[in-house]
C-alpha positions in Angstrom: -85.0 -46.0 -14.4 -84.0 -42.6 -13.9 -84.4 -42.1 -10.4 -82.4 -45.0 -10.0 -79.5 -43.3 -11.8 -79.9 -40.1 -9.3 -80.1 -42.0 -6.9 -76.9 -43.7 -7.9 -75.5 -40.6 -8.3 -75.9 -39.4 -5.0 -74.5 -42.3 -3.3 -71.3 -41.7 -5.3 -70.9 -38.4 -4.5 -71.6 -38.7 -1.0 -69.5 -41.4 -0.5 -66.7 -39.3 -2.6 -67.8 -36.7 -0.1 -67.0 -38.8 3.1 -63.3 -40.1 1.0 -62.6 -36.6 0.6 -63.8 -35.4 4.4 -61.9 -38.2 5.8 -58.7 -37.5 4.0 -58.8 -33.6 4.7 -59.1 -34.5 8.6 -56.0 -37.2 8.6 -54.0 -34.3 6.3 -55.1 -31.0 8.4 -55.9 -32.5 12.0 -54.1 -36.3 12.4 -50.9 -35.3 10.2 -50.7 -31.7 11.2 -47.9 -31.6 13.1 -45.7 -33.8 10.4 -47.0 -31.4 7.7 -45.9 -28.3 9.5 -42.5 -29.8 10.2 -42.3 -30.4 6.4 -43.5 -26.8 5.3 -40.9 -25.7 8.1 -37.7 -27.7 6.7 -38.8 -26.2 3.2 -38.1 -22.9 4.4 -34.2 -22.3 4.6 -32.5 -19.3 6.3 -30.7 -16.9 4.0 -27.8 -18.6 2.3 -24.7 -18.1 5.0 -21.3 -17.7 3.5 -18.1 -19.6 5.0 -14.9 -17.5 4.7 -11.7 -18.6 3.8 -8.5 -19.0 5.4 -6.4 -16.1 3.8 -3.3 -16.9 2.4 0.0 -16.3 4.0 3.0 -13.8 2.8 6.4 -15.4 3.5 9.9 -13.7 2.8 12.3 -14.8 0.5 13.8 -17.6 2.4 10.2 -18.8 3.8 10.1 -17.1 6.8 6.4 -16.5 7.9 5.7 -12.8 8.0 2.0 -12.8 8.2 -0.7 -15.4 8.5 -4.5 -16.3 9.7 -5.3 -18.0 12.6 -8.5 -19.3 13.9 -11.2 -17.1 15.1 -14.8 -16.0 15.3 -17.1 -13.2 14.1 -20.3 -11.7 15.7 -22.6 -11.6 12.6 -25.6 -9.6 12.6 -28.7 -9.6 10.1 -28.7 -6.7 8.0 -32.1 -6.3 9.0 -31.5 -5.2 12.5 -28.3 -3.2 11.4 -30.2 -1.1 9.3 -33.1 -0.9 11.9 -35.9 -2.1 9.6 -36.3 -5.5 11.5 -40.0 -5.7 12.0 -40.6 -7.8 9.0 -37.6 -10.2 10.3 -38.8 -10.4 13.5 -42.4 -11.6 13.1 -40.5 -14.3 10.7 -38.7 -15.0 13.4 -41.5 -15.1 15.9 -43.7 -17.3 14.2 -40.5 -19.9 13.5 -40.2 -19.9 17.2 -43.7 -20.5 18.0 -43.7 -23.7 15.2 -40.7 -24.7 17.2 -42.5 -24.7 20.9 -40.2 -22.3 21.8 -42.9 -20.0 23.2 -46.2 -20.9 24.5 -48.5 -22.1 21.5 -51.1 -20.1 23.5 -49.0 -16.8 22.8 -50.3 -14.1 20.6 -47.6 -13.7 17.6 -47.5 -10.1 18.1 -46.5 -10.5 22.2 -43.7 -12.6 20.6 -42.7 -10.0 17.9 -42.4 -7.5 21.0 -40.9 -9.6 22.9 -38.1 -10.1 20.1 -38.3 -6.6 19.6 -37.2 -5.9 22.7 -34.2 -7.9 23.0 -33.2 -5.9 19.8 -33.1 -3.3 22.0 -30.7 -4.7 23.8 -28.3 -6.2 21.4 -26.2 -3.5 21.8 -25.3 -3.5 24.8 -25.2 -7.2 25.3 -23.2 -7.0 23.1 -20.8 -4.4 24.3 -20.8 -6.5 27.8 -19.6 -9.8 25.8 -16.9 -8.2 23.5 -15.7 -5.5 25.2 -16.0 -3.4 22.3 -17.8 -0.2 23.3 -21.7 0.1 22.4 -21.1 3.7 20.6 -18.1 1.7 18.5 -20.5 -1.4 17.7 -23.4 1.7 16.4 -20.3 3.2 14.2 -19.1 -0.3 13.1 -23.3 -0.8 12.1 -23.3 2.4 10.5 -20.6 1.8 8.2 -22.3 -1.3 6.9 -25.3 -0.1 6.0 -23.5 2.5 4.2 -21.5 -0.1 2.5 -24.5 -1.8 1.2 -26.6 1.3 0.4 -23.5 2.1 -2.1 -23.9 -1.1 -3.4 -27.2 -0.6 -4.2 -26.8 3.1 -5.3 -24.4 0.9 -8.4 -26.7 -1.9 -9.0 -29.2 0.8 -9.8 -27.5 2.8 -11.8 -27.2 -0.2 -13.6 -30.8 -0.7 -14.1 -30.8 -3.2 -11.3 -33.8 -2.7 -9.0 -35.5 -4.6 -6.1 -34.0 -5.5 -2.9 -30.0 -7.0 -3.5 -28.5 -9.9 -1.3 -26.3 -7.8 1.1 -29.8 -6.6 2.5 -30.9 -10.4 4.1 -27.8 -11.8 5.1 -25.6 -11.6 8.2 -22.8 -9.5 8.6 -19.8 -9.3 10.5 -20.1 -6.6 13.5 -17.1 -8.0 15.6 -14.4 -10.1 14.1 -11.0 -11.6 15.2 -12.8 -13.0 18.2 -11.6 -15.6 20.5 -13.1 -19.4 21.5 -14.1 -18.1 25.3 -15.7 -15.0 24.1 -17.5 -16.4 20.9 -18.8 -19.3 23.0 -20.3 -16.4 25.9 -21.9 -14.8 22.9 -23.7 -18.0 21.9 -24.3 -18.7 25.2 -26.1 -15.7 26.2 -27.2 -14.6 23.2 -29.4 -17.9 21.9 -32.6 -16.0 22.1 -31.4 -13.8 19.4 -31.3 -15.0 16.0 -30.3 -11.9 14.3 -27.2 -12.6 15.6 -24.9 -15.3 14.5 -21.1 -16.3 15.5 -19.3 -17.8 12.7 -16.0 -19.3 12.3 -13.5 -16.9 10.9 -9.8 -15.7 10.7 -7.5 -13.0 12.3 -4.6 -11.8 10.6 -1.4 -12.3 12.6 2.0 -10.9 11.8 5.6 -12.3 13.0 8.0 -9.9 13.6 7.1 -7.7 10.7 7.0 -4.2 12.0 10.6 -3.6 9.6 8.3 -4.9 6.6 4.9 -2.3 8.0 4.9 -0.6 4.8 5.6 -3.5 2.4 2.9 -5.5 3.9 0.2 -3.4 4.1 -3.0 -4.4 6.1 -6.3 -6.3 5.5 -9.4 -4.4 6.4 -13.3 -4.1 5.5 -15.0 -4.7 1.7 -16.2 -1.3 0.7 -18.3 -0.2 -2.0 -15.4 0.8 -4.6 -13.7 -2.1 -3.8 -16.5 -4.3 -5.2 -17.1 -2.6 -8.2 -13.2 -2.7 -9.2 -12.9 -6.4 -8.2 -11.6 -8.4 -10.9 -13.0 -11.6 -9.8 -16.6 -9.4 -9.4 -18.3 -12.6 -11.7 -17.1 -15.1 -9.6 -20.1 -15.9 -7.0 -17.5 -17.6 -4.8 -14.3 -15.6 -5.0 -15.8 -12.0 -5.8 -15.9 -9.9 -2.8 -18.8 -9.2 -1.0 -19.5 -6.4 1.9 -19.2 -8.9 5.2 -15.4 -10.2 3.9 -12.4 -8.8 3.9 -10.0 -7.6 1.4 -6.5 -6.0 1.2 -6.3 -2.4 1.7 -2.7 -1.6 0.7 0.6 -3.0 0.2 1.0 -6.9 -0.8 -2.2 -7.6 0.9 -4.0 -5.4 -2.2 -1.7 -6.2 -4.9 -2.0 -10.4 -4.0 -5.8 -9.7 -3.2 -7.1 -12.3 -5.7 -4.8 -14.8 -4.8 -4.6 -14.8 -1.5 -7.9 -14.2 -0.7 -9.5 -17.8 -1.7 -12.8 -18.9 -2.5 -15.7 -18.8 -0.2 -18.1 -22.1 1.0 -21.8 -21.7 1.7 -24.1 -23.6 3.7 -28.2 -23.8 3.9 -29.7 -24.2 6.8 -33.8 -24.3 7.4 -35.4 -22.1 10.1 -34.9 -25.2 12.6 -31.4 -24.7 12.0 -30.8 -28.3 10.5 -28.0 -28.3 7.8 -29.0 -28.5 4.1 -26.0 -28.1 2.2 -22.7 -27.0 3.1 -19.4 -26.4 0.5 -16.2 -25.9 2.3 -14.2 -23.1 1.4 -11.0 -23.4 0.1 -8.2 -21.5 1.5 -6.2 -18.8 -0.4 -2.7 -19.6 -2.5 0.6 -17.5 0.1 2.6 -15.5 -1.5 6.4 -15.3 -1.0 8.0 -11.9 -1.2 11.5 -11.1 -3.0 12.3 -9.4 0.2 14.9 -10.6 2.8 13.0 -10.3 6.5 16.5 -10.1 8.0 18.2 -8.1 4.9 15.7 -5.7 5.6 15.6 -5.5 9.5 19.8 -4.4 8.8 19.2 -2.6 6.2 16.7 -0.2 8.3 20.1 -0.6 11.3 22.0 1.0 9.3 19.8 3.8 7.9 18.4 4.8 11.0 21.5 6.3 12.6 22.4 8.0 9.2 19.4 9.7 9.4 19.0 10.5 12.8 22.5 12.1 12.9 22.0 14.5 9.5 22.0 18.2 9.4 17.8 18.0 9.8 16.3 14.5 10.4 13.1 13.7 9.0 13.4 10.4 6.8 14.9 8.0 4.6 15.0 5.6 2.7 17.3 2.6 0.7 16.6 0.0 -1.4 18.4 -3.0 -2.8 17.8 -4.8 -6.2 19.4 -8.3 -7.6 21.1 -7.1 -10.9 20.4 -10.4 -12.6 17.1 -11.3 -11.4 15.3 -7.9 -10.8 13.9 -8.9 -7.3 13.7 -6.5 -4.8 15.6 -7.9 -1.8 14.8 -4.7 0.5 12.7 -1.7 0.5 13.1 0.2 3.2 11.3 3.5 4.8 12.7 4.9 7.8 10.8 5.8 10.3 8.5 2.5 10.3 5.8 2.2 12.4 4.1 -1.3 14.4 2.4 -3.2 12.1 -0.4 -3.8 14.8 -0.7 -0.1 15.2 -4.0 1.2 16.7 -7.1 3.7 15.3 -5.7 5.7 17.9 -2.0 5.4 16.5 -2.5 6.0 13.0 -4.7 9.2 14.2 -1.4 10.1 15.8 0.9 8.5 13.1 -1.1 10.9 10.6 -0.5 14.0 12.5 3.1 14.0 12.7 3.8 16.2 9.5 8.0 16.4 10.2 8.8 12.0 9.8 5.8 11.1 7.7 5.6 8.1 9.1 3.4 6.3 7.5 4.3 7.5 3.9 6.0 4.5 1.8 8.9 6.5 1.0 11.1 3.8 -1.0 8.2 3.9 -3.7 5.6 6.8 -2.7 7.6 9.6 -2.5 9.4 11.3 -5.7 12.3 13.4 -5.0 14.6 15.7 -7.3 16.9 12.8 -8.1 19.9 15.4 -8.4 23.2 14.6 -9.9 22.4 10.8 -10.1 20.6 11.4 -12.7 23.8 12.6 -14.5 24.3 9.1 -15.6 21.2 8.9 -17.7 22.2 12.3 -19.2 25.6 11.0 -20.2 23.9 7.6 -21.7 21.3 9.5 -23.7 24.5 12.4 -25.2 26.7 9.6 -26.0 24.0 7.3 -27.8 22.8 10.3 -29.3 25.6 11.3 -30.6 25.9 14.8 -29.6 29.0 14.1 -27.5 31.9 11.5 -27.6 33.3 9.4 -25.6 36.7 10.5 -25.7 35.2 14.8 -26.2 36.5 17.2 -23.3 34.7 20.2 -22.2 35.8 22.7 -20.0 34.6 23.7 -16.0 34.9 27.4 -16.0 32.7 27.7 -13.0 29.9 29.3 -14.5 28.2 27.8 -17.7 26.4 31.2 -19.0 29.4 33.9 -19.8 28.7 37.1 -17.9 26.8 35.8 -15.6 28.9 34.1 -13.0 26.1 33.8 -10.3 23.6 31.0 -12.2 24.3 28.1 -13.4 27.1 27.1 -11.8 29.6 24.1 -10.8 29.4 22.8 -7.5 33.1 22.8 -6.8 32.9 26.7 -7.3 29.8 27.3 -5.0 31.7 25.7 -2.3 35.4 26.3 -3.4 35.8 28.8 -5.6 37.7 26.5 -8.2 36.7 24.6 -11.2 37.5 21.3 -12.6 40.0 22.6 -15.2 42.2 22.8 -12.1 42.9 19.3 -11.7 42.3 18.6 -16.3 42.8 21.6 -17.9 42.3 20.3 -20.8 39.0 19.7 -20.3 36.7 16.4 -19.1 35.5 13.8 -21.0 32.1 11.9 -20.0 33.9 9.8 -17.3 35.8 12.3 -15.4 32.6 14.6 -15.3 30.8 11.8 -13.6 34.0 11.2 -11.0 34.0 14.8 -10.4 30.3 15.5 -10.6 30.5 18.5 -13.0 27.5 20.3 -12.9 29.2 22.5 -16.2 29.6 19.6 -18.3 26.0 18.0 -18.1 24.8 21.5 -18.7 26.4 21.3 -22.3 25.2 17.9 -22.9 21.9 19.0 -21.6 21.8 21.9 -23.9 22.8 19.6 -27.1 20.1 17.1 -26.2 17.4 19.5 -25.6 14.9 19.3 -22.8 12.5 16.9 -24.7 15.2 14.4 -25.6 16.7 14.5 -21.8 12.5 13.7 -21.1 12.4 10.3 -23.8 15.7 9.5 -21.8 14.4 9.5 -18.7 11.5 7.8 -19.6 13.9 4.4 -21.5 15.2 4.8 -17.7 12.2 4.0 -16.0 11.0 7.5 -14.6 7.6 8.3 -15.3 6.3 4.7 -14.4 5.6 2.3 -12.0 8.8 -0.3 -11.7 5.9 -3.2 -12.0 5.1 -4.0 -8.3 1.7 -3.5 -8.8 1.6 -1.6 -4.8 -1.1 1.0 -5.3 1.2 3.1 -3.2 4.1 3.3 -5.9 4.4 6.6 -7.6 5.0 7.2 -11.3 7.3 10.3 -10.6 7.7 12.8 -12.9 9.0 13.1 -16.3 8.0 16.5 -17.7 7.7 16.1 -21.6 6.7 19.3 -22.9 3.1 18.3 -23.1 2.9 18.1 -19.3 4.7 20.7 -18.6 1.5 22.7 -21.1 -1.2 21.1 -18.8 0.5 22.0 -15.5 1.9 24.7 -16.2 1.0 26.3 -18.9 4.0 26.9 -20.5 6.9 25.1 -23.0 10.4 23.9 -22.5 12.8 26.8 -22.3 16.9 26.2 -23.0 16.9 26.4 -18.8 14.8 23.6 -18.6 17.7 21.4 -20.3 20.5 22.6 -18.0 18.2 21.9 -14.8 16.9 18.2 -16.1 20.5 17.0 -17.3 21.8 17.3 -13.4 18.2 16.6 -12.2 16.6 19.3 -11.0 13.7 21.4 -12.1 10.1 19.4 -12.5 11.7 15.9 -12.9 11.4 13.8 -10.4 11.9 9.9 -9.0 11.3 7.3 -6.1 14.2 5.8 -4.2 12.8 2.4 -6.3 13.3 3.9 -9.4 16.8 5.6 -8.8 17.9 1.9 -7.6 16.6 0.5 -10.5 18.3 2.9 -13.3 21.7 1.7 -11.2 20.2 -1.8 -11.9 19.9 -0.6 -15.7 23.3 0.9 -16.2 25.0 -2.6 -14.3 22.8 -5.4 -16.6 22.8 -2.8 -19.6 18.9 -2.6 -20.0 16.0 -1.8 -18.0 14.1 -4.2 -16.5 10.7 -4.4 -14.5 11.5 -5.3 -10.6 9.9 -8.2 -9.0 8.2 -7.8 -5.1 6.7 -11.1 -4.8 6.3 -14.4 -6.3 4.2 -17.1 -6.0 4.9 -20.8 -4.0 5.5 -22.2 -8.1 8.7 -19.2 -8.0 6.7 -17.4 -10.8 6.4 -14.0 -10.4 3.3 -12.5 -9.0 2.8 -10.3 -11.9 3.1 -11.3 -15.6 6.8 -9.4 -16.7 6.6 -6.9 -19.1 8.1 -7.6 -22.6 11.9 -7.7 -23.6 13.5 -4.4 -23.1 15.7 -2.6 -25.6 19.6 -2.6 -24.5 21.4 0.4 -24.4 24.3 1.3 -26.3 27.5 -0.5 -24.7 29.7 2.0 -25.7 27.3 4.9 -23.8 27.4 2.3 -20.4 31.1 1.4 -20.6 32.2 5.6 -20.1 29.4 5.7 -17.6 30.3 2.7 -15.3 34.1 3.9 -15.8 33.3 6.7 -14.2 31.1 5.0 -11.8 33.7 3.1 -10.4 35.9 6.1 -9.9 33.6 7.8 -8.1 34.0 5.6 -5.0 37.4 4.1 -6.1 39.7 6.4 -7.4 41.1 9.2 -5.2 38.9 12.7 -5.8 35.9 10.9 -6.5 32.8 12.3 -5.0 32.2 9.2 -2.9 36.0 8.2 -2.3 36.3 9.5 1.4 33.5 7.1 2.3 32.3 4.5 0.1 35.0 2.0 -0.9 34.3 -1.7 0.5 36.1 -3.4 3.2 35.6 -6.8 1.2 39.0 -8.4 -0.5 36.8 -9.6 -3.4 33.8 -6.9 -4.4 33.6 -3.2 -5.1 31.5 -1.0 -5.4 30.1 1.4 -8.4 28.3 4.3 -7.8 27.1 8.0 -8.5 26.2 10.7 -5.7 23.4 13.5 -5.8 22.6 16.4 -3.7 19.1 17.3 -4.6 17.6 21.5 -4.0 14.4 21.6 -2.5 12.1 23.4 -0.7 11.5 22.9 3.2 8.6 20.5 4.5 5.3 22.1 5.5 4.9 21.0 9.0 2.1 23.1 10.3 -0.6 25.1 8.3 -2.8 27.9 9.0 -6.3 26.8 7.9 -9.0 29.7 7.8 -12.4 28.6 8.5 -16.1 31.0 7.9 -18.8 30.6 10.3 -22.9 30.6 8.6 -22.6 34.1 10.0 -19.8 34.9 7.9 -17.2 35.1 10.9 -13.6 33.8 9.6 -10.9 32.0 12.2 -7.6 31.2 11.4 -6.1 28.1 13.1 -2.6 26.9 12.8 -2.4 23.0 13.0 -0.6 20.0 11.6 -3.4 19.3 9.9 -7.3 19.7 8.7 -8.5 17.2 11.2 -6.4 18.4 13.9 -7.7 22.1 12.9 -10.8 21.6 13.1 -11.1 19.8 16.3 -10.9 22.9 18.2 -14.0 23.6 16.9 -16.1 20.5 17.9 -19.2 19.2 15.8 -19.9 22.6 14.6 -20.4 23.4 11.0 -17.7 25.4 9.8 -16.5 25.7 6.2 -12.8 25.8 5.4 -11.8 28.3 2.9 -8.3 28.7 2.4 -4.7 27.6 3.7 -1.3 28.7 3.9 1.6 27.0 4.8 2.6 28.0 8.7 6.1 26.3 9.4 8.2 24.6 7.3 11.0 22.1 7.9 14.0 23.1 8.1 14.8 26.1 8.4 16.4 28.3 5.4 19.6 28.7 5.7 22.4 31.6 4.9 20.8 33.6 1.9 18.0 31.5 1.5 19.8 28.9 0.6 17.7 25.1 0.4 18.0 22.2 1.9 19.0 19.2 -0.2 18.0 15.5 -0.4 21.6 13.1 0.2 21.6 10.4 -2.5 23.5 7.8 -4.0 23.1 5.0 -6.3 25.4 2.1 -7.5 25.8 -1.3 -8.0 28.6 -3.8 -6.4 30.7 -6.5 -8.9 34.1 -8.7 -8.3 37.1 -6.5 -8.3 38.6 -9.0 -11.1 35.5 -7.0 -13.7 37.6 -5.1 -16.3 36.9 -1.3 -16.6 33.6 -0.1 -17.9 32.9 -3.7 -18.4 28.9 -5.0 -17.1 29.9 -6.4 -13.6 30.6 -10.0 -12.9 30.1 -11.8 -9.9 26.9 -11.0 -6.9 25.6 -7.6 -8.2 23.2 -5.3 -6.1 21.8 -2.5 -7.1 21.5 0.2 -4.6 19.8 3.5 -3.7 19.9 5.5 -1.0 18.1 8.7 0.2 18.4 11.1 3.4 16.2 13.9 3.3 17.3 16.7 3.7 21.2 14.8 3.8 23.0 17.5 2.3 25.8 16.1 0.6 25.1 12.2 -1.1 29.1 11.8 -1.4 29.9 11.9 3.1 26.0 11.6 4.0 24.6 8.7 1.2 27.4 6.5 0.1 28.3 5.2 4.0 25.2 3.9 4.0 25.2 2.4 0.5 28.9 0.8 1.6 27.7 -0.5 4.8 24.5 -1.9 2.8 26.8 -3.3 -0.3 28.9 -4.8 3.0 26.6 -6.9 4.2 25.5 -8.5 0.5 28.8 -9.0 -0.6 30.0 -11.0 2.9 31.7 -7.9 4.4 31.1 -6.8 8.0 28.3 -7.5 9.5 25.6 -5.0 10.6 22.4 -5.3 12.3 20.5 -5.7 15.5 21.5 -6.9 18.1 18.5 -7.3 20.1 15.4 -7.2 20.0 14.8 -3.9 21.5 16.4 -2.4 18.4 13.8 -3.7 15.9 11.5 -2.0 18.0 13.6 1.3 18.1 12.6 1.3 14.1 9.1 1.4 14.7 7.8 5.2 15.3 4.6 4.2 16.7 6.8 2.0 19.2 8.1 6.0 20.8 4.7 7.2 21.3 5.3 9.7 19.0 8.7 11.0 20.3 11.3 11.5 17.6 13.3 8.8 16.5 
């Protein structure tokens, strides 16, 4: 009986045996193939993003300034960027030997050198295809991988280890690539699938050379820019290192909402699609800024400048009183907004017209006698001088010493106001006449720490609420600064110098427009640059802002308006309007300061402990002449300056004028009625605001209010703005 049960027993498990056998040999040699086609499809490629069409910027009346269009990028696996490919290329080899694209026969390591080989030639298949140089693809490979090794260099710090994403995906060696050269690159390139040519975008700009600096430019994802990305969380919208991102201007500031969200698609090693998500394509923007408003307004300042006592910039900006948009922001010289590496390398060296600085928010100057209307604004409110008070122009404010702190009108004329009102000037006439003697008693009553809070309810010290990572805060210098800078206090000088705006304090051509802006509405207001298609603003406005006293505004803009319209004003020679229905308010300012550095002497030690001194425009430039060699910079000193002292030492001075325009029919002192602009203007190195300045400001408040036109005429004179247009010859 029990034999029978082993024998039993071995039946079953032989014929489990033969079940078993049988089914191994259909799974491992009948189904083979099908099973290896399966293993292969459960293999997908590294996740592949899909970029997004980038929004486009627009100018106020919807004229297209810049946009993408269609194109391709030549993508390369990190992999082979960074030169540690071998593990990638034996993945790849054995994926082409499941695909039949090599003999089966083939040992997988005469594949992997085969593969490794044509690595070896990448770049300059590459270079062939493109027609971007091989030692410019290395450099553009270089970058990347330094990109992603300061990505991981953060995620570590953050206790984030292992190998991170960046490191097995594609990335984007050539971009802005056309259909007939991305289709060569597939073409001749299908045997290397390290590299990839994706759809993409190139950013293309309209006739926006006038709007360079407003714009800004789109360039590579860098490290910083990653770990300072708001939408960082967002696996679809946060940047990553083989995007794009905006660099300056609009482009940065309207980053996250222009840029869009990303789609993705799998793909296994066959190539057969997975899953794909579109992307979706970024929100435009619409700046505040007229296109054409601005091409005139850069007309008009470009001969001012160029025909000044030393020519070397400028800059004018117009503000809608009642809104707070920004309707031109102009820097003079310009540049082409398609400039080259090789143009910006010269753009940068020309030290004289800056011409790549964004003077009309980068740049704080003395704001000079303009600021005289915030001094009168902050005595009168204050209370330490009345409307209807006088005080005497003897010339000189200090007795005894007749040499310092003087008038302008007795620098240049030996007289004083008390000529023409011997009895003395009240707020408004020192504003007409510009009377450097009677801001210096309102500037002594006030103190130079009250002058500082009035500057500051002005809008100096502060961005105006662009959001352009190129506007500068200025200079408002509270005691406390002045401590940390400079070691020292306020002293009763500092209050004579900050009251007529000289000294430390300091302002953009924005700001200065926008205190006229102030002064017109009766409070300070943020300024708007852009908005979005719904006509809110880009950025969230600040809160309400506290108005200032009307009494305090009504003396000032009195006095305003006889500046340019009453004869003797400072700017009644050359600023009154040819328009029947619209005037124009203003103040002048003629700003000391110290000549340019244009060229500096840089001294250099050799390892030896040799010292050179070279005189150049700048570090780079210096330190060409010495090649790759290591040589360690040790000191400077400025070499030229621009211009040129003149009689006794005496400084140059920045040309200004602010104002605002209103309907003739607006009673006296009263907040303007009808179209109101703000405007500033700025010549460096001018001379005098009232005969340099206020032409331009009249010719600008001109053409707002309907009077004669002025502009180009063709288009040879838009490009007659752009500096990088003269090959560096002066404008």
């Amino acid at each position: 009986m029990f034999e029978n049960r082993l024998k039993w027993l071995a039946l079953l498990l032989a014929v489990t045996t033969v079940i078993v056998g049988a089914r191994l040999a259909q799974l491992q040699i009948v189904r083979a193939d099908e099973f290896r086609e399966l293993s292969d499809s459960l293999l997908t490629r590294p996740q592949r993003y899909l970029l997004p069409v980038r929004g486009s910027i627009t100018d106020r009346e919807g004229r297209l300034l810049v946009e993408d269009r269609p194109a391709s990028e030549v993508c390369v696996h990190y992999a082979v960027l960074s030169g540690k490919s071998e593990g990638l290329l034996r993945a790849f080899a054995r994926s082409l030997r499941r695909r039949g694209d090599v003999p089966g026969d083939q040992p997988l390591d005469e594949t992997t050198s085969e593969l490794r080989h044509g690595v070896g030639q990448t770049w300059t298949r590459l270079a062939e295809l493109t027609g971007v140089p091989a030692a410019e693809l290395l450099e553009r490979a270089e970058r990347i991988c330094r990109r992603v090794e300061r990505i991981r260099a953060v995620l570590s710090e953050r206790g984030l280890e292992g190998p991170i994403r960046e490191e097995t995906m594609f990335h984007a060696l050539v971009d802005g690539v056309d259909e007939r050269t991305a289709l060569r690159v597939r073409e001749a390139l299908e045997r290397y699938p390290w590299i990839d040519v994706v759809p993409a975008a190139r950013r293309v700009a309209h006739d926006a050379d006038a709007l360079v600096h407003v714009l800004g430019r789109v360039g590579p994802v860098t490290a910083e820019a990653i770990e300072r990305d708001p939408l960082g969380d967002d696996p679809l919208r946060g940047l990553v290192p083989e995007g794009r991102c905006g660099v300056t201007g609009i482009e940065r500031t309207a980053d996250t909402v222009l840029r869009g969200a990303r789609g993705y698609e799998r793909r296994d090693l066959r190539g057969r699609l997975l899953e794909r998500v579109e992307p979706v394509r970024g929100q435009d923007v619409r700046l505040t800024i007229d296109a054409d408003l601005q091409k005139r307004v850069l007309a008009i300042l470009k001969p001012a400048v160029d025909a000044s006592a030393h020519p070397a910039g400028g800059s004018a900006v117009v503000i809608d009183v009642a809104s707070g948009d920004v309707l031109a922001l102009a820097s003079y010289p310009t540049y082409a907004y398609g400039a080259t590496a090789e143009d910006f390398a010269r753009l940068r060296s020309e030290t004289r017209w800056l011409p790549l600085r964004f003077r009309a928010v980068s740049d704080a100057f003395p704001p000079g006698s303009t600021c005289k209307a915030i001094t009168l604004v902050g005595g009168l409110s204050d209370g330490v001088i009345r409307p209807g008070d006088r005080i005497h122009c003897r010339g000189a404010f200090l007795p005894g010493r007749p040499t310092q702190f003087r008038c302008w009108i007795y620098n240049q004329y030996g007289i004083t106001h008390d000529s023409e009102l011997p009895e003395g000037q009240r707020g408004e006439d020192a504003i007409r006449n510009s009377c450097n003697i009677y801001f210096y008693e309102v500037g002594r009553r006030l103190g130079a720490e009250r002058l500082c809070d009035w500057f500051d309810a002005f809008g100096f010290g502060r961005p105006q609420g662009t959001g352009l990572i190129e506007e500068s805060p200025g200079i408002v210098p509270h005691e406390r600064w002045l401590r940390q800078v400079q070691g020292r206090g306020h002293t009763p000088s500092d209050a004579w110098n900050y009251a007529i705006g000289q000294g430390e304090v300091t302002a953009t051509p924005l700001q200065a427009a926008n205190v006229a802006a102030a002064v017109a509405r009766g409070r300070w207001e943020p300024v708007h640059v852009a908005r979005l298609p719904g006509g809110e603003p880009l950025l969230a406005p600040a809160g309400p802002a506290q108005p200032f006293d009307e009494t305090a505004l009504r003396a000032l803009r009195s006095g305003m308006w006889r500046v340019v319209n009453e004869r003797g004003g400072t700017a009644n020679k050359h600023a009154p309007l040819s328009s029947p229905d619209y005037e124009l308010c203003g103040k002048t300012g003629s700003a000391q300061v110290a000549p340019r550095v244009i060229s500096t002497r840089y001294v250099f030690e050799w390892p030896d402990g040799l010292r050179e001194t070279v005189e150049a425009r700048t570090e780079a430039e210096a330190r060409a002449r010495f090649g790759p060699a290591h040589i360690r910079l040790i000191g400077t000193r400025a070499a030229q300056r621009f211009p040129v002292l003149g009689e006794e030492g005496r400084l140059p001075a920045h040309a200004w004028f602010i104002g605002y325009t209103q309907l003739k029919a607006t009673p006296r002192g009263a907040a303007p009625r009808g179209k109101s602009y703000a405007i500033a203007v700025l010549i460096e190195f001018g001379g005098s605001g009232g005969s340099v300045a206020s032409p331009v400001a009249r010719q600008i408040a001109d053409l707002l209010v309907g009077g004669p036109a002025v502009g180009l005429d063709t288009q040879a004179g838009v490009e007659a703005l752009s500096y990088a247009a003269t090959e560096g010859a002066t404008p």
